[in-house]
C-alpha positions, 0 to 999 in steps of 0.5 A, a space after each residue: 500541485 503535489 502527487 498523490 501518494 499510492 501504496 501497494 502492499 502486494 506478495 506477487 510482484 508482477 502483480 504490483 508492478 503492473 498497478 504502479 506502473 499504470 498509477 505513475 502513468 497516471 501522475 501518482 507516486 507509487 511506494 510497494 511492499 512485497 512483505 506484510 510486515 514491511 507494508 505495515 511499517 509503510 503504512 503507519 509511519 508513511 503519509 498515503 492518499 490511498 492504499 492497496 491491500 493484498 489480504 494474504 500476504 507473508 509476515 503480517 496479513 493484509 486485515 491486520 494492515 487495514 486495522 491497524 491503519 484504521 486505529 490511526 486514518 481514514 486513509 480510502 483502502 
C-alpha cells in the first residue's frame, strides 16, 4: 500500500526534524517547510494526508496556511 504523505511546516527545524524522523519511522513519507510561504506552495499544489502547522511562522503565518488549504481540502491539520 502507498505511505501516507505527512507535511511539517515548521521554522524551528530541530523541531521539525524530530517529528519527521519519528513519522518516516513510523512508515510515513515526511515533506518539511522552514518558511511559511514555501509550506503554502507545499500545501496547495502538494497532495498530503496530514498537515502539521506551526502558527508563527516568516513569510506566510501558519492561519493563512490552514485557510487557504481549507478553500481547497479537507485535509486533517
Amino acid at each position: 500500500s502507498e505511505e501516507s504523505r505527512v507535511l511539517i511546516v515548521e521554522d524551528e527545524r530541530a523541531i521539525a526534524d524530530a517529528v519527521a524522523l519519528n513519522l518516516r519511522e513510523e512508515g510515513f513519507q515526511v515533506d518539511t517547510a522552514i518558511r511559511g510561504d514555501d509550506g503554502l506552495r507545499m500545501a496547495t499544489q502538494g497532495s498530503y494526508d496530514l498537515l502539521i502547522l506551526d502558527l508563527m511562522l516568516p513569510g506566510v503565518d501558519g492561519r493563512d496556511i490552514c485557510r487557504a488549504v481549507r478553500r481547497k481540502s479537507q485535509t486533517p491539520i
